[in-house]
Structures are given as C-alpha cells and as structure tokens.
C-alpha positions in Angstrom: -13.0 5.4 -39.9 -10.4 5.3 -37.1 -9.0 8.2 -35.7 -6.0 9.0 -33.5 -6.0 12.5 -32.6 -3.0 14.0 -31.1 -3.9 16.8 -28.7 -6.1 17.6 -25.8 -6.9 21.1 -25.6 -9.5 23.3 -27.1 -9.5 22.4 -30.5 -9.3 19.0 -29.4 -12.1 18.3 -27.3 -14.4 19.8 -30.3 -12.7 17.3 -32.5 -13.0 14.3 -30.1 -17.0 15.5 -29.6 -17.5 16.1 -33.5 -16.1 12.5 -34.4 -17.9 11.1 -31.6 -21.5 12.2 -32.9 -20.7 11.1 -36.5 -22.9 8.4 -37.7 -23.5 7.8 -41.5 -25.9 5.5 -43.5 -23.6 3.8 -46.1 -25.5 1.3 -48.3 -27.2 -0.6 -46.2 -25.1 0.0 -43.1 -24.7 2.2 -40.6 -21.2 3.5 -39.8 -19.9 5.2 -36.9 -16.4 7.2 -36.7 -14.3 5.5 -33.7 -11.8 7.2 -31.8 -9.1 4.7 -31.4 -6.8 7.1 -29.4 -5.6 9.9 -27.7 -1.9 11.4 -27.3 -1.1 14.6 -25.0 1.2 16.8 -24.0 1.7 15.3 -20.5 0.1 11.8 -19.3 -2.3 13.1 -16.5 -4.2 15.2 -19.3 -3.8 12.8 -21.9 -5.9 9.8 -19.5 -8.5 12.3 -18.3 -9.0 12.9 -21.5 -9.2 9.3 -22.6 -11.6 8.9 -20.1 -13.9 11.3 -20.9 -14.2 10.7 -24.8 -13.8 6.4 -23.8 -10.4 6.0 -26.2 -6.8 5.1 -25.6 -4.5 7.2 -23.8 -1.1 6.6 -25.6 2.5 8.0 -24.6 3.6 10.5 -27.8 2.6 10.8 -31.1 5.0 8.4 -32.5 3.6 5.3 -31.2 -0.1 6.9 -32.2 0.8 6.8 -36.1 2.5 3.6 -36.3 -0.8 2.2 -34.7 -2.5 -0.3 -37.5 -6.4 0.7 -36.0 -5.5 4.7 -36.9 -7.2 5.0 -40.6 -6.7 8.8 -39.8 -4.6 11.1 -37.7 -5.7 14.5 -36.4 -3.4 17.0 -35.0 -4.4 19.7 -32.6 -1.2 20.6 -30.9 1.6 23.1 -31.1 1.9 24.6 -34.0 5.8 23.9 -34.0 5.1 19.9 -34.3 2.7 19.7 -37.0 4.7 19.5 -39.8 6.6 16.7 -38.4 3.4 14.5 -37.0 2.1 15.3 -40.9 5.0 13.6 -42.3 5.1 10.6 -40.3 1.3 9.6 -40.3 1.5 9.9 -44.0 4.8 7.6 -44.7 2.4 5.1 -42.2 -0.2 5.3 -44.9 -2.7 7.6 -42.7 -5.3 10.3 -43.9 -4.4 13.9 -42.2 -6.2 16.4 -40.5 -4.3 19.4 -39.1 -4.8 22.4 -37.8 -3.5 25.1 -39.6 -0.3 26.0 -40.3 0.8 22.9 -41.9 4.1 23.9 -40.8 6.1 26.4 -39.3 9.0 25.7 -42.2 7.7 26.4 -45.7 10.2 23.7 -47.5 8.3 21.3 -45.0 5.5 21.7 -45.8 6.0 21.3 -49.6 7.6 18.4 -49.4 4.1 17.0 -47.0 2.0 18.0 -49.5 4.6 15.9 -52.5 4.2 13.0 -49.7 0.3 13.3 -49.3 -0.1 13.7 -53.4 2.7 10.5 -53.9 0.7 8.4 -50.7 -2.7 8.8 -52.3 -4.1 10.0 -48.8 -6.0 12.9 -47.6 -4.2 15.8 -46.4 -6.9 18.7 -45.0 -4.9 22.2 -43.4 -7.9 23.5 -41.6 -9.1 26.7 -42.5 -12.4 27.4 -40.6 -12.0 31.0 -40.4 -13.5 30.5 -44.2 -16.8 28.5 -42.8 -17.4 31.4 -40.3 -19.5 34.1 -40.2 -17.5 37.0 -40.9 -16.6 35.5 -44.3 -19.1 34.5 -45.3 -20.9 37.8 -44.6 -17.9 39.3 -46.7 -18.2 37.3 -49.9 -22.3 38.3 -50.0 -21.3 41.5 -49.5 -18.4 42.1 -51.3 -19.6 43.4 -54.7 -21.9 46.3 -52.7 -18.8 48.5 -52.2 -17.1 48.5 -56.1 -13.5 48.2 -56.4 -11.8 47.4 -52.7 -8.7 50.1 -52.9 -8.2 49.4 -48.6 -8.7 47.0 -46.2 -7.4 47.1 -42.7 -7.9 43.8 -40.6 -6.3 44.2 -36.9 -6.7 41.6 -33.6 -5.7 42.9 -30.8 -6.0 41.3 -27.7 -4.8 42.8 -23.9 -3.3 40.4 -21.6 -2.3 41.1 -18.1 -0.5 39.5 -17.0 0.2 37.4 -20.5 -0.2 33.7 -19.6 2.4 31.4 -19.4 1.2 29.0 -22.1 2.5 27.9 -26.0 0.4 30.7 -28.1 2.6 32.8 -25.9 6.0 30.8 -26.9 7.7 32.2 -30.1 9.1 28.8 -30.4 6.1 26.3 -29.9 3.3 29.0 -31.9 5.9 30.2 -34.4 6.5 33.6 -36.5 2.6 35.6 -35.4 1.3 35.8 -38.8 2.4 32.0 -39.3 0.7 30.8 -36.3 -2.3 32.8 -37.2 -1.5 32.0 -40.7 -5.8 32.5 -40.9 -5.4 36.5 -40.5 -3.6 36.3 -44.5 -5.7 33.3 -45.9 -8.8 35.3 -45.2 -7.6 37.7 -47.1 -6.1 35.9 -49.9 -9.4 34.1 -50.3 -11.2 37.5 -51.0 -8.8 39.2 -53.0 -6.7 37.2 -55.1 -2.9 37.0 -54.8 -0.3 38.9 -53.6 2.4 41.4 -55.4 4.2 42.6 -52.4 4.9 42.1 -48.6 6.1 44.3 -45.8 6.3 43.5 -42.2 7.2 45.4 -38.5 7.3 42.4 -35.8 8.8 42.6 -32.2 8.6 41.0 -28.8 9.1 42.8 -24.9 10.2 41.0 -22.0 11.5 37.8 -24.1 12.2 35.3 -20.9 13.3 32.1 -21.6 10.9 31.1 -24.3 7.6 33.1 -23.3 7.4 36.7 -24.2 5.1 38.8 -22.4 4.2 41.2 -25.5 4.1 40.8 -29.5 3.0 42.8 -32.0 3.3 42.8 -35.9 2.0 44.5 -38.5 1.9 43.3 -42.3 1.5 45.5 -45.3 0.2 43.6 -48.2 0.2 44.8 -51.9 -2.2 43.0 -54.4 -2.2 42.5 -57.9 -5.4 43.8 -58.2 -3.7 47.3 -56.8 -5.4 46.5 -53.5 -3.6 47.4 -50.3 -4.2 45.5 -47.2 -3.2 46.2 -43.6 -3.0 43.2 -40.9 -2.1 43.7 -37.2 -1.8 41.2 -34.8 -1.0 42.2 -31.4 -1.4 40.7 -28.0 0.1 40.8 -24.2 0.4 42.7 -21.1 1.8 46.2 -23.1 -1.6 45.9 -25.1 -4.2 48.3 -23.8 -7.6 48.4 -26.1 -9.2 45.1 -27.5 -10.0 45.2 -31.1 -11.1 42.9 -33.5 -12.0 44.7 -36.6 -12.2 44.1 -40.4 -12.3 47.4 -42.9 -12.6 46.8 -46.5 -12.9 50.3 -48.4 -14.1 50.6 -52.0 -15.2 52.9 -54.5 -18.7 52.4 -53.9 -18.9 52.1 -50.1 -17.3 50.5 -47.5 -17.4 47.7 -45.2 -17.2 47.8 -41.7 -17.1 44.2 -38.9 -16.5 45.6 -35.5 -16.3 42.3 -33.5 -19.8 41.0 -33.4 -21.8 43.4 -35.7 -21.1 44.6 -39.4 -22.1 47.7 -41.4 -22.6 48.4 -45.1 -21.6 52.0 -45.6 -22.7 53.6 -48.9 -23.4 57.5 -49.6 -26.3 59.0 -47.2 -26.8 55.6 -45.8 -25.7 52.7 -43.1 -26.7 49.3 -43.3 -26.5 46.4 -40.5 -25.1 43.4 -41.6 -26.0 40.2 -39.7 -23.0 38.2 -38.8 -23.4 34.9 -38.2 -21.8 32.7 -35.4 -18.5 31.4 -35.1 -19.8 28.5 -32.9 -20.0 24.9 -34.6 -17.1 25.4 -37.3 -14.7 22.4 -35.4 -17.4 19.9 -35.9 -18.5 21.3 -39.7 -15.1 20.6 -40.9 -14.6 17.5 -39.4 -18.0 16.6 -40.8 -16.8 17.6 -44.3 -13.5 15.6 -44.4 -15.7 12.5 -43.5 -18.3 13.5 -46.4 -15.0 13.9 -48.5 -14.1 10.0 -46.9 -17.1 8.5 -47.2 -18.5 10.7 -50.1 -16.4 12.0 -52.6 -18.0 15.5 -51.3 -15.6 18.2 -52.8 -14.1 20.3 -49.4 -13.7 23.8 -49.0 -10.2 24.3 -49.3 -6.9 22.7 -50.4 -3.4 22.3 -49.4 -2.1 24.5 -51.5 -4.3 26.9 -51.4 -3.3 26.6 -47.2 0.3 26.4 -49.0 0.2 30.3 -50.6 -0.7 31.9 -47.7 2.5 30.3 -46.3 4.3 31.8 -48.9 3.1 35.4 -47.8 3.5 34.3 -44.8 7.0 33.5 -45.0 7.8 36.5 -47.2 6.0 38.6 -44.0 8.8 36.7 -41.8 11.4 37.2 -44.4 10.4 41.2 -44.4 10.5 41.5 -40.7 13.7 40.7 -40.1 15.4 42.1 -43.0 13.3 45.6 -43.2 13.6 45.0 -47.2 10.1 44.7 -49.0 9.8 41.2 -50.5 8.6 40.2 -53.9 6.0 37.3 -54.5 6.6 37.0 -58.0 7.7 34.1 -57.8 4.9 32.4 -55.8 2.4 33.2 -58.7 2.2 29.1 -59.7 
C-alpha cells in the first residue's frame, strides 16, 4: 500500500510513524506499507519532514494525487481543504483517509461520499474520539444511570495570548462545532439522532483572519427526549480550563472531569477508570489497513461522519439566524 499524506503537523507525524511500523503477513509474504510522499504547507517543513520519515517531499497536493505510486491519500491539514483534496484523490482512483470533517460545505461532502460509493474506493472520515477512553468508558457505563434526561459536554480551553495559527482562523478551521465536528458525533453515537438544534456563537478581536476569542454553545434536542448541552470555547477572554462530560439519568449520573470519571448513584460514588487517549492515530490507521488488506469491518462510516454534519450545519444555520432548526429532514 502506497501512501501520500498531505500534511506535516501533529496528526501527521503520528500518521507517517503508524504507516511506517505497519508490517503484515499476507499469504506467504510479508508486506510493508510505503510512504511514497509528503506535501506541506510551506517547502522548508515539507523536506524536514521528508527527511525524517525517508519519503518524497512534493510541492502541493495536486501533484501528490495525480502521482501513479499513491494507492492511498491521507489528509491531515486544514480543515478548509479537505473536501477538495477528497475529491480529487478519488476522481485519480485513490483510497481516502481524512481527518475529520470531511468538509467544511455539507453539499461537498455528499457529493464525496456519491464519488467514493461510484469509484469503488475507500473513503474513512476519522473519528477517534470513538476509539478513546472516554467513550468507551461511556458505552460500559451507560445503562448504570437509567434513562439519560441531561447531558452537558463543555471544552474550554484559556489562551493568552491566543496563537497565531489555523485552529485559530475562522476560515482555514471553519464554523467551531464543524471543526470539532467530534464534540456532536460523540454524542450522536450514544444517543441516537437528533430532533432539534439551537446555537449562540461569536468571535472578539476578529483581525484579519485570526480571532483572538470564540465561543459557542449548542443546544441539542433528541428524539429520545434527551437534551444535550455542548460548549466550545477557547482564547485569551477564556479564564478556567474545563473539559468535562455530564450525562444525567433517572438512575444516577455520570460524571468525566478531564482525566477521572465517577458513577454517581443514591448514597454512593463510584471511580470509573478512563483509559488513555494516547495511541488512537496509529489504531485507526491500523484498522483502515486491516479493512485494505482484510476485509476487517471499521468503526465508523461516512455517513455516519455525514449526520453529524447535518447537526452540524443546522448548529451553523441556528447561530446566525437565532431561529431553532428542525432535523426532520436529516432522519434517512
């Protein structure tokens, strides 16, 4: 399998490092994942980069998936350009690993999942908030509590002074609760899908393209009666960290305060052990190969990744209009 990844930061590096250390008996060979190259956001990066994981440095993403030695192309940059590095690799007849969101534009990324679907190729939104430990101490936890009536799930993270860098460019990261379109799948996973959205979303100091504040807050209504609460804040007018996930039910409650979690039932608190949230790059990579090589079913699909763009877009659609929007449509 060769792979052209298009990126070189974070996510990146624990791409390049998880492809690298891939090797697979198949019959009565041994097979080794090669990365064929690497494209950047500016050259100097791209060819340290190169250097370091022994590939190609290349000069844009264009040339990268028009290259006959790609089989597969992973994307790890801006959110802004994934919908349109998607497209192309697939009309060149690659297999697709991106980052989530798909796409910043909900029509696009319909239309790449048509394309993937009419290409025969593999087309994997990334979703490793799923594989990680909170979640996974969620789901085997879940049914302690009874009915879930509340949940409240809030990231907030103080910045002074905010950086100047893309997650902090409305443009380049997108709409908050699209670029951290995981916040809404997490929930969606859990609890099923969603009757109603309401949104609050604003931005201090906007200069140029960077903003030196956001903050939005989502109001979701379930089908199952469930109401969910999801805030997503960061910058310089931030003042208390939080990351904390609330789910209240009949029977008890719930509680993940960063690191450590609590089942709360009457005249009695229980510690929950959350696992890590180290490794999840490489296990995903890992299962798209299986899925390659294998035929091993993955953990989630594109249009499952393609819902929560629905609320997600209805969240946009709320903020800037103030109306409460109607998913009643997006029940297919």
């Amino acid at each position: 399998m060769r792979v052209g990844l298009v990126g070189t930061g974070y996510a990146a590096k624990l791409r390049a490092e998880a492809l690298l250390q891939d090797e697979r008996e198949r019959g009565a060979h041994a097979s080794r994942t090669h990365l064929a190259a690497v494209v950047g956001h500016t050259p100097e990066t791209t060819e340290i980069f190169a250097k370091e994981y022994q590939t190609t440095a290349l000069n844009s993403w264009q040339e990268l998936v028009a290259r006959e030695d790609v089989d597969m192309v992973v994307i790890s940059t801006v959110n802004r350009d994934h919908g349109a590095i998607a497209r192309a690799a697939l009309t060149h007849g690659k297999h697709v690993i991106v980052e989530y969101p798909l796409s910043v534009d909900l029509a696009e990324a319909e239309e790449i999942i048509a394309l993937a679907k009419a290409q025969k190729k593999l087309l994997h939104v990334e979703h490793i908030e799923l594989l990680g430990g909170l979640h996974q101490a969620l789901k085997q936890n879940l049914d302690k509590v009874g009915e879930v009536f509340y949940v409240r799930y809030s990231t907030i993270n103080p910045q002074n002074p905010a950086p100047r860098k893309w997650t902090y460019n409305h443009e380049l990261f997108g709409f908050p609760l699209i670029g951290a379109i995981s916040r809404l799948h997490r929930l969606i996973d859990l609890f099923g899908k969603v009757f109603t959205v309401n949104c609050h979303q604003r931005y201090w100091a906007v200069e140029s393209e960077y903003y030196q504040t956001c903050m939005c807050m989502s109001q979701l209504c379930f089908h199952s009666g469930l109401l969910a609460q999801v805030i997503y804040a960061k910058g310089e007018t931030i003042w208390q960290p939080e990351r904390k996930f609330e789910v209240h039910g009949e029977k008890g409650a719930l509680i993940f305060d960063g690191n450590t979690g609590y089942l709360i039932q009457a005249g009695e608190t229980t510690a929950i052990d959350v696992g890590t949230r180290r490794g999840l790059f490489a296990k995903d990579t890992t299962m798209v190969l299986d899925y390659l090589f294998n035929g091993t079913p993955l953990y989630v699909t594109p249009e499952e990744s393609l819902y929560t763009l629905k609320v997600a877009d209805a969240a946009q659609k709320a903020a800037k209009t103030g109306l409460t929007i109607f998913l009643n449509d997006a029940l297919d």
